[in-house]
N, C-alpha and C positions, 0 to 999 in steps of 0.2 A: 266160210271157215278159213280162218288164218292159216301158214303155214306154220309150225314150230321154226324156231331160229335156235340155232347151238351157240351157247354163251361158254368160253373154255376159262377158266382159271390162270392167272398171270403167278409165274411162280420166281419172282426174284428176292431178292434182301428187302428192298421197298416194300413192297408186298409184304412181305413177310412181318416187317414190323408195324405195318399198318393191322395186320391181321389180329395183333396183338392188343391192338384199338375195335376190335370188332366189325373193322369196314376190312371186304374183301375185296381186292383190284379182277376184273374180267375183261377179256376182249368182244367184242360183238360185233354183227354187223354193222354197216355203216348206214343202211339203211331201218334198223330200229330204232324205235321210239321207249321212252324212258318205263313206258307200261308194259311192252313188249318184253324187256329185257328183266322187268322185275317179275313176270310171268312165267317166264324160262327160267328163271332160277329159282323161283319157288316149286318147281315143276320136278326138276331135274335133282335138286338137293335136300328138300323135303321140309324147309325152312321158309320162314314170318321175313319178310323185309319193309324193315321200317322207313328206310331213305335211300334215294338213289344219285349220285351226279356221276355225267355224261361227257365225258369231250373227245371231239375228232382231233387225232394225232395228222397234220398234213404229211404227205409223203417226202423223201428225202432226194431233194433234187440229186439227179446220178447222170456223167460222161459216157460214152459211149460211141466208138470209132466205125465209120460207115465204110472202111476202106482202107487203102494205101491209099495217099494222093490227095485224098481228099478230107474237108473240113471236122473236126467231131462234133455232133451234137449233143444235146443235154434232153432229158426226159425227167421224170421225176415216178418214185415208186405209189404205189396204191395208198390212199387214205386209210387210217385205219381206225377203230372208235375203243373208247375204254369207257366200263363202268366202274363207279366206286362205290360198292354197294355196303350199307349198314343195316343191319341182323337188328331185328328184334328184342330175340333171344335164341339162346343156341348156336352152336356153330358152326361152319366147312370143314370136314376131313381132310383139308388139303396138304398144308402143314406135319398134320399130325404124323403121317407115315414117314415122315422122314427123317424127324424127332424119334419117334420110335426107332429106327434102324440104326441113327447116330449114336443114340445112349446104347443100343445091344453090340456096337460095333465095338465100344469104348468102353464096356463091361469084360472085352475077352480079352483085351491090353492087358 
């Protein structure tokens, strides 16, 4: 038995008007595979996914001071994976709650 993996939803402008295209952006582990991650979201959201692509984002090389005196090194942050998932049919509530609360907010203007 596999373990489940937590796929979290990407919530930027990008995102967002991609959403508008029917593909949803997610984050996932680095080490899932493209069945895995179309698993966890059919699982978790209750939704058909018709296509999936995958790419590992590399980490962002970062400085970092060992001391007075002495030289700085450089390290780089965590790998991290994105999917770009396309729906079926039907869609993620991700969006929507926020649409909702901008138009109520700009109903009491």
């Amino acid at each position: 038995m596999t373990t489940p993996i937590l796929v979290t939803p990407v919530t930027t402008e990008k995102a967002y008007g991609q959403s508008l295209k029917n593909v949803y952006v997610f984050t996932a582990p680095v080490s899932a595979n493209k069945q895995q991650i179309a698993a966890a979201i059919e699982s978790q959201y209750g939704v058909t996914v018709a296509g999936i692509k995958t790419l590992v984002q590399s980490g962002k090389a970062v400085r970092f001071s060992r001391g007075k005196n002495r030289y700085p090194g450089t390290t780089t942050r965590t790998d991290s994976k994105k999917a770009y998932v396309t729906l079926a049919e039907g869609s993620i509530a991700v969006f929507e709650q926020a649409e909702e609360a901008t138009k109520a907010s700009e109903e009491k203007k």
